[in-house]
Structures are given as C-alpha cells and as structure tokens.
N, C-alpha and C positions, 0 to 999 in steps of 0.2 A: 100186669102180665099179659092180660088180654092184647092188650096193642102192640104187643112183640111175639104173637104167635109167629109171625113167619122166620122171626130168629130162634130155629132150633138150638144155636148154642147157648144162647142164654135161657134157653127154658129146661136145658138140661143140667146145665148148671145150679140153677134153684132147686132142683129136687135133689141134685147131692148136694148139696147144702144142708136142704131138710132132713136127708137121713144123717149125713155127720149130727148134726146138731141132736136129731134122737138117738144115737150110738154115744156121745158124749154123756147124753142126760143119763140115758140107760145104764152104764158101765162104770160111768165115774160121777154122777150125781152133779154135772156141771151145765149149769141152764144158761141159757142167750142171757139173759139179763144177771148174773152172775161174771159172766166173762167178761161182757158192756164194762160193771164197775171196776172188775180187775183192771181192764183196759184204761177208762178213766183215771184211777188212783196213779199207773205209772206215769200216764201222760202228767198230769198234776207234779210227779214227787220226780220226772225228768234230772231237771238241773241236780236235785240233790242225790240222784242216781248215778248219775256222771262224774260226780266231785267226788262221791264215794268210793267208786270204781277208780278214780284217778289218783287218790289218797292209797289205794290198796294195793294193786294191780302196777301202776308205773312208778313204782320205787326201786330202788336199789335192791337186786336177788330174784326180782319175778318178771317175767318174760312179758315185754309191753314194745307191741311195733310200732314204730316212728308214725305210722298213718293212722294206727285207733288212738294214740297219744293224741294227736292234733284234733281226730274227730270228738274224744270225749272233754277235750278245751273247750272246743268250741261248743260243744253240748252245755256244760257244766258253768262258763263264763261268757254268756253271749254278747254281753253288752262290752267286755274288755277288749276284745279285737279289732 
C-alpha cells in the first residue's frame, strides 16, 4: 500500500473494503475467508450449476432468454461447442 500512496483512489478504496468487510462480519457473521470458500465451492461446482439451471429454468413453461440460454450452454458444456 505504501507504494501507491500517491493513488488516493486506491487507498480509499482499501479502507471501504475494510469497513464492508467489518460491517459483514459484524452483522451477518460473514468473514473474508468464509466468503473465499463460498466463492471457491461455486467456481469448482460452475459447470454443474449451469446444467442445473439449464435443466430447470429453460424448459417448457419458464421464462429463459435466447442469450442466458446460449450462455449457460456454453457454461455448462464447454468442451461441446
């Protein structure tokens, strides 16, 4: 941080950070390394997040646009296209 003193925006930015980050912990009991693994788990369980969603969501009766269609294909079966 020290070598970006003269970037005021990035050093304002780091301190809201820090307070979200203590407002989260505070309020909702949600720590930096907590949210890391949440984050982790989706990126991991992606593809099978997309298939699910494409299984659910773009069938017959539920409202699925032509463009999140193609994107959660392509999410869900990356190596078929």
């Amino acid at each position: 941080l020290k070598k970006y003193t003269s970037n005021k925006k990035l050093i304002k930015q780091f301190f809201e950070q820090d307070k979200m980050w203590k407002g989260l912990s505070l309020y909702f009991s949600i720590s930096k390394n907590s949210a890391n693994d949440a984050r982790w788990s989706i990126l991991d369980r992606l593809q099978e997040i997309a298939a699910d969603n494409l299984r659910g969501q773009c069938t017959p009766g539920h409202s699925c646009k032509q463009g999140a269609q193609a994107l959660l294909e392509k999410m869900a079966y990356p190596l078929s296209l």
